[in-house]
C-alpha positions as CSV (number, residue, x, y, z in Angstrom):
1,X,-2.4,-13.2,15.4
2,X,-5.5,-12.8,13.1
3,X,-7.2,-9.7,13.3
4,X,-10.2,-9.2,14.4
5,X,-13.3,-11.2,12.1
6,X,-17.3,-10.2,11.8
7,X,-19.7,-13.1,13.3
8,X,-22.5,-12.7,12.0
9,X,-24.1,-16.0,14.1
10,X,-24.0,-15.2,18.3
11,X,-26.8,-18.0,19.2
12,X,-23.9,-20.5,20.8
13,X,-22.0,-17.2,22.6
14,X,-21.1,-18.0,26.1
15,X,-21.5,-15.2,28.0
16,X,-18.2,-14.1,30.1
17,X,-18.7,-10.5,31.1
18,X,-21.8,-8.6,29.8
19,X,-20.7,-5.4,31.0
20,X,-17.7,-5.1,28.5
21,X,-19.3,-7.0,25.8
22,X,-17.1,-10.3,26.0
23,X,-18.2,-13.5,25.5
24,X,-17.1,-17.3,24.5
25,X,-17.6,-18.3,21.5
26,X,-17.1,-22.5,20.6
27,X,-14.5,-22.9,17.6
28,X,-15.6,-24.8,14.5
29,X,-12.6,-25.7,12.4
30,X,-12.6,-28.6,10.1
31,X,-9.5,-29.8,7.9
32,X,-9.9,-30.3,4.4
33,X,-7.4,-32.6,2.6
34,X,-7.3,-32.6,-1.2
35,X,-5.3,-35.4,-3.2
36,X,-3.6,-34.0,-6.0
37,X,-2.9,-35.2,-9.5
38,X,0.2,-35.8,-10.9
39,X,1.7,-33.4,-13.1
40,X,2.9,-34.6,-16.3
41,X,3.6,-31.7,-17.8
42,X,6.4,-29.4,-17.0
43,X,6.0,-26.2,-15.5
44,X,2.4,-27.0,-15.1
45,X,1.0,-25.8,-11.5
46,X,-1.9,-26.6,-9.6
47,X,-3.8,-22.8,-8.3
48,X,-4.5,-23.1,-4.9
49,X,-7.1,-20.5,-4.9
50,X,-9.5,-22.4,-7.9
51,X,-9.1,-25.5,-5.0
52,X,-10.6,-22.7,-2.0
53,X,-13.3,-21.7,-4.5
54,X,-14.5,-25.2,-5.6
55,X,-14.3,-26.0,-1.4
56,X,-16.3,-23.2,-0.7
57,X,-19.3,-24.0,-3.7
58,X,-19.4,-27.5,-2.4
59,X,-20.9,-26.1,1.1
60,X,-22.8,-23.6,-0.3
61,X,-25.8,-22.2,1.4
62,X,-23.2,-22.1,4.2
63,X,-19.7,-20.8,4.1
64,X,-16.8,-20.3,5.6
65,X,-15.6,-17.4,7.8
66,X,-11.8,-17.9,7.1
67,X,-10.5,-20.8,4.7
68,X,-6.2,-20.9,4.4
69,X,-3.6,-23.4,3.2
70,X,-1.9,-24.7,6.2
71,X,0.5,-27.0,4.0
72,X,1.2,-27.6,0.5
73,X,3.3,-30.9,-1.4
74,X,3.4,-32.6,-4.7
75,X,1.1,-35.3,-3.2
76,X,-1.8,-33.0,-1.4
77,X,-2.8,-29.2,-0.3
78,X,-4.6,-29.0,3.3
79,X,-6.9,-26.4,4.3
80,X,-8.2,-25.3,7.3
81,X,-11.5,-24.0,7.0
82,X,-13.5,-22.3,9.9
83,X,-17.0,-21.7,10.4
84,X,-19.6,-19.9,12.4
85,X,-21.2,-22.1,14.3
86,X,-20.1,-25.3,15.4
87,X,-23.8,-27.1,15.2
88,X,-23.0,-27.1,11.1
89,X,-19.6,-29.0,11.5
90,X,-21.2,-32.7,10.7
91,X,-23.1,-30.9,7.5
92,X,-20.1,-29.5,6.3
93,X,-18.0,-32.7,7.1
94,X,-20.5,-34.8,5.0
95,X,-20.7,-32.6,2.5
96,X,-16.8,-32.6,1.8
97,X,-15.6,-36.1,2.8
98,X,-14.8,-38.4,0.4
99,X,-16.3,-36.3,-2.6
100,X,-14.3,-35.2,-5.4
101,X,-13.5,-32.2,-7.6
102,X,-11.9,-31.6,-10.6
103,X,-10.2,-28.5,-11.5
104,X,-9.8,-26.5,-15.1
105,X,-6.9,-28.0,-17.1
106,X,-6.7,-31.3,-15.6
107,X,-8.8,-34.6,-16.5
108,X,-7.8,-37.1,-13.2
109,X,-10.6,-36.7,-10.4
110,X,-9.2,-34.9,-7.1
111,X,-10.7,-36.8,-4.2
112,X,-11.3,-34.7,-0.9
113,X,-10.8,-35.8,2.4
114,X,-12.4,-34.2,5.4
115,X,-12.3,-34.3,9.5
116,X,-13.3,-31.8,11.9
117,X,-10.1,-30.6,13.1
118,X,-7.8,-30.8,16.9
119,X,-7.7,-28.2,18.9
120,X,-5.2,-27.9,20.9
121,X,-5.4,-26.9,24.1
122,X,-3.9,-28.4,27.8
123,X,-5.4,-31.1,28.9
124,X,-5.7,-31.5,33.1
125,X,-3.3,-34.6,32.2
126,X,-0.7,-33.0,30.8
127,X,-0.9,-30.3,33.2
128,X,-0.4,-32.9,36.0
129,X,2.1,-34.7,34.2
130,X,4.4,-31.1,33.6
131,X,3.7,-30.6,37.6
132,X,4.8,-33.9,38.2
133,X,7.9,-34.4,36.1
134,X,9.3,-30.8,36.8
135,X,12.3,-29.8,39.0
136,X,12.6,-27.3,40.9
137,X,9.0,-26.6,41.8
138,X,7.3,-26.5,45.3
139,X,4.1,-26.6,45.0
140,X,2.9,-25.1,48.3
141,X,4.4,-22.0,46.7
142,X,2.0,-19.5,44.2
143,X,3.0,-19.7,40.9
144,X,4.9,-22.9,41.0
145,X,1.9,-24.6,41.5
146,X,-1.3,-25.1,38.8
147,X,-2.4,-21.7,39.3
148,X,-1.7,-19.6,36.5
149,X,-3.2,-19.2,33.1
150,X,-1.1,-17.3,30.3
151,X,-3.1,-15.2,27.6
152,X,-1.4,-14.5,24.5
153,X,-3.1,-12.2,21.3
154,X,-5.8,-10.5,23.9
155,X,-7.1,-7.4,21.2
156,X,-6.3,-4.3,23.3
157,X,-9.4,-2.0,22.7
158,X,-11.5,-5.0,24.0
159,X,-10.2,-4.6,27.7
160,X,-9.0,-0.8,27.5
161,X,-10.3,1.6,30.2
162,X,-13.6,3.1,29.3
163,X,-11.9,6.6,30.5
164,X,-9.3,6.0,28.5
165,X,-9.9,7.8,25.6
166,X,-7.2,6.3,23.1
167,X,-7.8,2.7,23.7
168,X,-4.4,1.8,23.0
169,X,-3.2,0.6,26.0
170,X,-4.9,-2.5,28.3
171,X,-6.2,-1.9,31.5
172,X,-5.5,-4.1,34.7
173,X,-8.4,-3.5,36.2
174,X,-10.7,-4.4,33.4
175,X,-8.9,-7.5,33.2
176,X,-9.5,-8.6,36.4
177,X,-13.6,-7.6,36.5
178,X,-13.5,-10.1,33.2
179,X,-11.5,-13.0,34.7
180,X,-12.9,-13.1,37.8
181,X,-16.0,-14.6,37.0
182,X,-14.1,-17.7,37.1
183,X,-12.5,-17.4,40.7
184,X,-10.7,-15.2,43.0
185,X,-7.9,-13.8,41.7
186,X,-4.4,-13.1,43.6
187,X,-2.1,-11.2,40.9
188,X,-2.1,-10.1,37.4
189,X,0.7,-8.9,35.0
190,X,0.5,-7.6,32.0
191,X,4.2,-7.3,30.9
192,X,3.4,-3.9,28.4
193,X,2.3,-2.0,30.8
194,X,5.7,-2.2,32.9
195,X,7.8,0.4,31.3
196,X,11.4,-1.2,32.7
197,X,9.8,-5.1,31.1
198,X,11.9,-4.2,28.0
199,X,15.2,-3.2,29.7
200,X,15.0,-6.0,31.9
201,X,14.8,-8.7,29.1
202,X,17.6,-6.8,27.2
203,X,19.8,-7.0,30.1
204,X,19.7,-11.0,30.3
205,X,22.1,-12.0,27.8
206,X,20.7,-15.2,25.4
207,X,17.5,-14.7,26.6
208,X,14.6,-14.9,24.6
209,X,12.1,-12.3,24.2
210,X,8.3,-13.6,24.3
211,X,6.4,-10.3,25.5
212,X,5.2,-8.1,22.6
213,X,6.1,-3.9,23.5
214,X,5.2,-0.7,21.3
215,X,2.5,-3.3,19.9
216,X,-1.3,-1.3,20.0
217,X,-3.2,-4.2,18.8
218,X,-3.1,-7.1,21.4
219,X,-1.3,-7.2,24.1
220,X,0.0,-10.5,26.6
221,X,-1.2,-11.1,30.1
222,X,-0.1,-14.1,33.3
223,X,-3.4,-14.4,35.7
224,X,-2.9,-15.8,38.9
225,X,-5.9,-17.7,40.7
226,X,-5.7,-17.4,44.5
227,X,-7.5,-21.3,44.5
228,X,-7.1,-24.4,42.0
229,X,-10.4,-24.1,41.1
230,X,-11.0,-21.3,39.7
231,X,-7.9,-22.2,37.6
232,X,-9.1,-25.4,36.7
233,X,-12.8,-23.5,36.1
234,X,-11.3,-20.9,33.8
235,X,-9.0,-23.8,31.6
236,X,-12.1,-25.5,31.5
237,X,-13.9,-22.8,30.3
238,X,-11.5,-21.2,27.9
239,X,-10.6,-25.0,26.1
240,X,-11.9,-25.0,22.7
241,X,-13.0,-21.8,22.5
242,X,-12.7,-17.6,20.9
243,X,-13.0,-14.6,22.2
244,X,-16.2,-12.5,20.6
245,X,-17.0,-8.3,21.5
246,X,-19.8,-7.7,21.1
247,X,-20.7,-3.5,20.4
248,X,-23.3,-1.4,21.8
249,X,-24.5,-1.9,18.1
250,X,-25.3,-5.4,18.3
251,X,-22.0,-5.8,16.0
252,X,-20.4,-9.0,17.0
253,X,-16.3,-9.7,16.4
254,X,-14.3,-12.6,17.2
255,X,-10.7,-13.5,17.7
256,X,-8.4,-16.0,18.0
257,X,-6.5,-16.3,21.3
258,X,-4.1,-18.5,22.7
259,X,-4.5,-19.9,26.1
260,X,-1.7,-22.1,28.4
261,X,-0.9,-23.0,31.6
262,X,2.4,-20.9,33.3
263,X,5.5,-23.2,32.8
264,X,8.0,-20.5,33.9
265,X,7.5,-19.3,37.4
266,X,6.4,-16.5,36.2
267,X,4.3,-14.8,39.5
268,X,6.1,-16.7,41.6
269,X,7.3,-14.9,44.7
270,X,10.6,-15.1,43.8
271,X,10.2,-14.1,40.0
272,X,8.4,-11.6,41.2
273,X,10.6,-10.4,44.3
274,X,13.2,-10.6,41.1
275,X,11.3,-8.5,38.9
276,X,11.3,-5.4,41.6
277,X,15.2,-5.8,42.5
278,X,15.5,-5.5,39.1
279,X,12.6,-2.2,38.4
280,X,14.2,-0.5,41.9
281,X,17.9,-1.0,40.5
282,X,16.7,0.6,36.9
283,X,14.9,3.0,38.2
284,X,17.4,4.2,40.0
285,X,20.0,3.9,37.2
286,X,16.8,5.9,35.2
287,X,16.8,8.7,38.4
288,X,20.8,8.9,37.6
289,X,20.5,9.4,33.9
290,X,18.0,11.8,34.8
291,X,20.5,13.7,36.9
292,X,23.6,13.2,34.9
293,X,21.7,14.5,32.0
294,X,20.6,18.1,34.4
295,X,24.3,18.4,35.3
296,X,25.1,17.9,31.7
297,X,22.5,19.9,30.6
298,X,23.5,23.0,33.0
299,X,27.5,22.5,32.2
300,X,26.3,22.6,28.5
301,X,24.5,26.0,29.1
302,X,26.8,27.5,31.3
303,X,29.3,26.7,28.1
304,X,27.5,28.1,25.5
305,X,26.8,31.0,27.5
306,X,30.3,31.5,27.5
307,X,30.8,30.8,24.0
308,X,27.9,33.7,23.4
309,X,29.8,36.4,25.3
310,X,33.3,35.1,23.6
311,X,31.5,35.2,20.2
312,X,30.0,38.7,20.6
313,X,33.3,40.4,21.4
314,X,34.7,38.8,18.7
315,X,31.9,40.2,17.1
316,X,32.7,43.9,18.8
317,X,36.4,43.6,17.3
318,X,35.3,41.9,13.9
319,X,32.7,45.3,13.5
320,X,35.5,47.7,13.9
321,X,38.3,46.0,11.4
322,X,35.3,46.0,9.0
323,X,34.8,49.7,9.5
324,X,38.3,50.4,9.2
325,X,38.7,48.4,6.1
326,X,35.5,50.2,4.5
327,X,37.1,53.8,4.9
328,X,40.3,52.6,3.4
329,X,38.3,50.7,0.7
330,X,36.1,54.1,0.2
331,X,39.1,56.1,-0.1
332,X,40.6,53.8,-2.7
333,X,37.4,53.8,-4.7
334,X,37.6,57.5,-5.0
335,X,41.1,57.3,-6.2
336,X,40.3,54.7,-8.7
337,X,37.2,57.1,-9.6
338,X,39.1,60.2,-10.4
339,X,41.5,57.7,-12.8
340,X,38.9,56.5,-14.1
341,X,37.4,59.5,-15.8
342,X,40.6,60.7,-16.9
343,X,41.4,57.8,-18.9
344,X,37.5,57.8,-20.3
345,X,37.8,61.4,-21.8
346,X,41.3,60.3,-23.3
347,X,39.2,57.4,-24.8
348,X,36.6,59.6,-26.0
349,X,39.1,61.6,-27.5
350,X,40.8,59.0,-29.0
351,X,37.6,57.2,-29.9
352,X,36.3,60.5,-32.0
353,X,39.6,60.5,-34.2
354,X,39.2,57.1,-35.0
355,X,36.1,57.3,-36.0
356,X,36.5,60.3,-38.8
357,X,39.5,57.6,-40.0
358,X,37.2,55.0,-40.4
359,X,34.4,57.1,-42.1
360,X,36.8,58.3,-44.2
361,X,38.3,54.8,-45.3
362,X,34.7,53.4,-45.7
363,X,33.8,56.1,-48.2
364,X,36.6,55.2,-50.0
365,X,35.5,51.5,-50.5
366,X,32.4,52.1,-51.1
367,X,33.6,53.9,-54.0
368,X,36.1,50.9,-55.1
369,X,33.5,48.9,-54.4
370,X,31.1,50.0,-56.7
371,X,33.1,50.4,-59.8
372,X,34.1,46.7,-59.5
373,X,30.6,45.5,-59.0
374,X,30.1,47.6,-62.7
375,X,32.7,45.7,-63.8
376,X,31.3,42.4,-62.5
377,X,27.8,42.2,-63.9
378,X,29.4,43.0,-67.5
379,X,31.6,40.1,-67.3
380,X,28.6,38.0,-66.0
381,X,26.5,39.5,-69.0
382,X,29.1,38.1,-71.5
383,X,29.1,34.6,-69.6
384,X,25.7,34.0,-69.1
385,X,25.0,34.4,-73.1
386,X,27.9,31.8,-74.0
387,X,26.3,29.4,-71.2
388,X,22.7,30.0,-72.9
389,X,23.9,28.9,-76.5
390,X,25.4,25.6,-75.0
391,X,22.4,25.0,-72.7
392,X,20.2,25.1,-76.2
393,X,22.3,22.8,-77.8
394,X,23.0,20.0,-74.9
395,X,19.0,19.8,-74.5
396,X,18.6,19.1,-78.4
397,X,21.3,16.3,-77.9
398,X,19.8,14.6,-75.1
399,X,16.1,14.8,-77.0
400,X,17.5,12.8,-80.0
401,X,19.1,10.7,-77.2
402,X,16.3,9.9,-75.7
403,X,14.1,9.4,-78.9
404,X,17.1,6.6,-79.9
405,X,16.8,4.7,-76.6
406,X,12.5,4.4,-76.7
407,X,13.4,2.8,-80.0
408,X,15.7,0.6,-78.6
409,X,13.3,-0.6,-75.5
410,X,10.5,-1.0,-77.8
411,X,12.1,-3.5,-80.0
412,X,13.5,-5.2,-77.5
413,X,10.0,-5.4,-75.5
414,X,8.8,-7.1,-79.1
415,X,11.6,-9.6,-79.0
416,X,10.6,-10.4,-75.0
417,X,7.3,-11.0,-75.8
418,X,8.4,-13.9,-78.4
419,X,10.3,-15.5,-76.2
420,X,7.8,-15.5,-74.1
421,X,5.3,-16.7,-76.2
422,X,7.7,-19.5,-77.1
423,X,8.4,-20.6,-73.6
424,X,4.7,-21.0,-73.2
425,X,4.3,-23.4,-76.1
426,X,7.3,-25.3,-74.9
427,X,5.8,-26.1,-71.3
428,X,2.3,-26.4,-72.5
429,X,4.1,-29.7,-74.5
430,X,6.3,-31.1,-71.6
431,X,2.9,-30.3,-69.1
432,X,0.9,-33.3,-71.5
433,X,3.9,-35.5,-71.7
434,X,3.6,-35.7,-68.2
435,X,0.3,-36.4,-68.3
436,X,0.5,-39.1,-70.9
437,X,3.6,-40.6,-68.6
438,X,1.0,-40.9,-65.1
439,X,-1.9,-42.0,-67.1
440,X,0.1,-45.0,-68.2
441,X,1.9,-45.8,-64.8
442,X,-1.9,-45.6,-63.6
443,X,-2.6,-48.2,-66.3
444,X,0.2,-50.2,-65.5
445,X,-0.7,-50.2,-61.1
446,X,-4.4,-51.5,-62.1
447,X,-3.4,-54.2,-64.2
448,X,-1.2,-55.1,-61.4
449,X,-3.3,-55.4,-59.1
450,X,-5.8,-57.3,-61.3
451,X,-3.3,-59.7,-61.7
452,X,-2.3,-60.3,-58.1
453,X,-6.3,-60.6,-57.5
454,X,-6.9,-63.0,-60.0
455,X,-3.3,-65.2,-58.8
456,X,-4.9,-64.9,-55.0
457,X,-8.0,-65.7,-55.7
458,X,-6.8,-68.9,-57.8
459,X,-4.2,-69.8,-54.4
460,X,-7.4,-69.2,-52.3
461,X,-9.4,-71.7,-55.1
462,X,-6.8,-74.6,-54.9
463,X,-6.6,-74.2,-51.2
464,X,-10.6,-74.6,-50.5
465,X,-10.1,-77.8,-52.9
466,X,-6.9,-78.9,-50.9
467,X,-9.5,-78.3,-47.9
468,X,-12.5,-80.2,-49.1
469,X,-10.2,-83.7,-50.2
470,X,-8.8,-83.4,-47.4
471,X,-12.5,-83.7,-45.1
472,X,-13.5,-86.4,-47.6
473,X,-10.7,-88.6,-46.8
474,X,-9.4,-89.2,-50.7
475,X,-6.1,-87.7,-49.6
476,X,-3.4,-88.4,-47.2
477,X,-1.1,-86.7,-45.2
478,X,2.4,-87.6,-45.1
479,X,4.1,-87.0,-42.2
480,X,7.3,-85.1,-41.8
481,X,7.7,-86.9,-38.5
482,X,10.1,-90.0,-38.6
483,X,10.1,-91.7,-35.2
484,X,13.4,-93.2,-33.7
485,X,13.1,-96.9,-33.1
């Protein structure tokens, strides 16, 4: 189901029920076919929304309310395109068929094809023809007769209860004030509102599940007219055409719904006779459940009650070992305290003595310490002068070094640069051979080609002379031709 669209244009409303806003508004839907291309290129693609937008500038002033691709090939894309107001079908039409468009990216010509499109809707033939044709139908019976007309995608808020003051859920009576205008009615369902609809479908194995539950937006509903008339009246009425809400602020909405005759028995007496054997048995399987699950409830109370008293004199006996465990652990803490301290003053005795050892030993070292650092720094003394004379000397050896080698490099630069020079003269040479070589093989291609001019103007000479005896008549042909006698 679409949601809910703004109409902006209301001058073709029908008016169904002024006193909840409803009325009927004609559908104008065109289709729009659009021939594509073919694609040469791989992985080249066609964007369906540049086609929309060059759809909707060719109708421009007007437009479209909703435009969507209903089907997509190789060969075409069609759209479906709906409008406001079905007086502007033709314009649009004309202005679409057999025009063409041609989209970014690709140089054939798209050619459009346009048609205002089918609704579709029940016709009183096929109607008569499914009454006709089917089994099992008496049709002196409601609800196995044409009676019966099935909504599908009714928007919920539009026909909830004005006391209601959620909205989320339909309202029979409201249904009924809005419907009636058409003819008397005889019986209404609106499968959401029946609380037992969903247990009953689940109970039917390999049935199929068309009603829509836990669903706030729209909701499904079977009418049943008490005469063929106002059946007939309200098919009539409802072919072709959407359902528009119109506010108490002159805002306007529209929707799509989906209207068909009853083709299963649905408020038939026996569907529905079925329908309340079926709500009576699960209510009372509900009214069981309900009691099963007090007893339950009360066993499962009375249990834990028991379990509580249980718990707490385990509780009572689980206080007293803990008491009885604290004195005894108290007791041994004190024990353990009185040990305690008499092996920390032995420490601290122990601890003291040790100490004057050590104080004693570290004075010692220090002392053996510093006579050896004494000794130390002399020896270093004595090294670092030896180092110093050999440091002077290795840094006067690598200056001469390196004097030597800048020599060295600077001759050899000199001798680079000759070579160099050299090298220079020697391609400057070979460079005008070369020229000297292409001027002449330029030389040598003209006289060529004088020479070939001067033979084909001579062949084109003796041929014009060839030409001219031979229009004169001084020369004759002979023929290559012997014929067989």
């Amino acid at each position: 189901m679409t949601n809910p669209t703004v109409c902006m244009d209301v001058s073709d409303a029908v008016e169904l029920n002024e006193d909840y806003g409803l009325y009927l508004k004609p559908i104008a839907r065109i289709n729009v076919s659009v021939q594509l291309p073919q694609l040469k290129c791989p992985g080249k693609t066609i964007s369906n929304w540049e086609v929309m937008e060059k759809i909707k500038n060719m109708i421009k002033p007007h437009i479209f309310t909703s435009l969507k691709v209903t089907k997509s090939t190789l060969e075409f894309i069609r759209l479906e395109g709906e409008a406001e107001n079905k007086a502007i079908i033709k314009t649009l039409i004309s202005r679409l068929d057999s025009k063409s468009i041609k989209l970014s990216g690709f140089s054939d010509i798209l050619r459009v094809r346009s048609a205002e499109a089918k609704i579709h809707f029940p016709t009183r033939h096929d109607m008569a023809s499914y009454f006709r044709d089917a089994k099992n139908i008496n049709e002196m019976k409601p609800g196995e007769r044409p009676d019966t007309v099935y909504f599908k995608d009714l928007p919920t808020r539009w026909f909830s209860s004005r006391a209601d003051p959620n909205k989320d859920r339909p309202s029979q009576t409201v249904l009924n004030r809005v419907f009636a205008v058409f003819g008397e009615i005889r019986c209404i369902d609106i499968p959401i509102l029946d609380p037992y609809r969903k247990q009953m479908l689940e109970s039917k194995p390999g049935t199929i599940q068309t009603f829509s539950f836990g669903q706030d937006l729209t909701f499904e509903a079977y009418i049943q007219y008490k005469e063929y008339v106002g059946f007939i009246k309200a098919m009539d009425s409802l072919r072709g055409m959407k359902l528009m809400y119109k506010s108490e602020g002159d805002k306007a909405l529209t929707a799509n719904i989906k209207v068909d005759f009853d083709k299963t028995k649905h408020l038939s007496e026996k569907s529905i006779r079925k329908r309340k054997l079926e709500r009576e048995k699960l209510e009372v399987a509900e009214r069981e459940r309900i009691e099963r699950e007090k007893k339950e409830k009360e066993e499962e109370e009375r249990r834990k009650k028991e379990e509580r008293r249980q718990q707490e004199l385990e509780e009572q006996i689980k206080l007293r070992k803990q008491e009885e465990k604290l004195q005894r652990q108290e007791e041994r803490r004190r024990d353990r305290e009185d040990r305690r301290r008499e092996k920390q003053a032995a420490k601290r005795k122990r601890e003291e003595e040790e100490k004057m050892n050590l104080k004693l030993a570290k004075d010692e070292r220090k002392l053996l310490v510093t006579q050896r650092k004494l000794d130390s720094l002399r020896l270093m003394t004595e090294l670092f002068k030896n180092v110093k004379v050999i440091k002077l000397k290795e840094d006067e050896d690598r200056r001469q070094a390196a004097i030597a080698e800048q020599k060295r490099l600077k001759a050899e630069e000199e001798r680079l640069h000759k070579l160099a020079e050299e090298k220079k003269k020697v391609e400057a040479e070979l460079r005008k051979q070369e020229e000297m070589k292409e001027r002449e093989r330029v030389l040598r291609g003209r006289l060529l080609q004088k020479r070939k001019a001067a033979q084909e103007r001579q062949m084109e000479e003796n041929r014009e002379e060839l030409r001219k005896k031979l229009t004169e008549g001084t020369v004759r042909l002979k023929s290559a031709v012997v014929l067989k006698r």
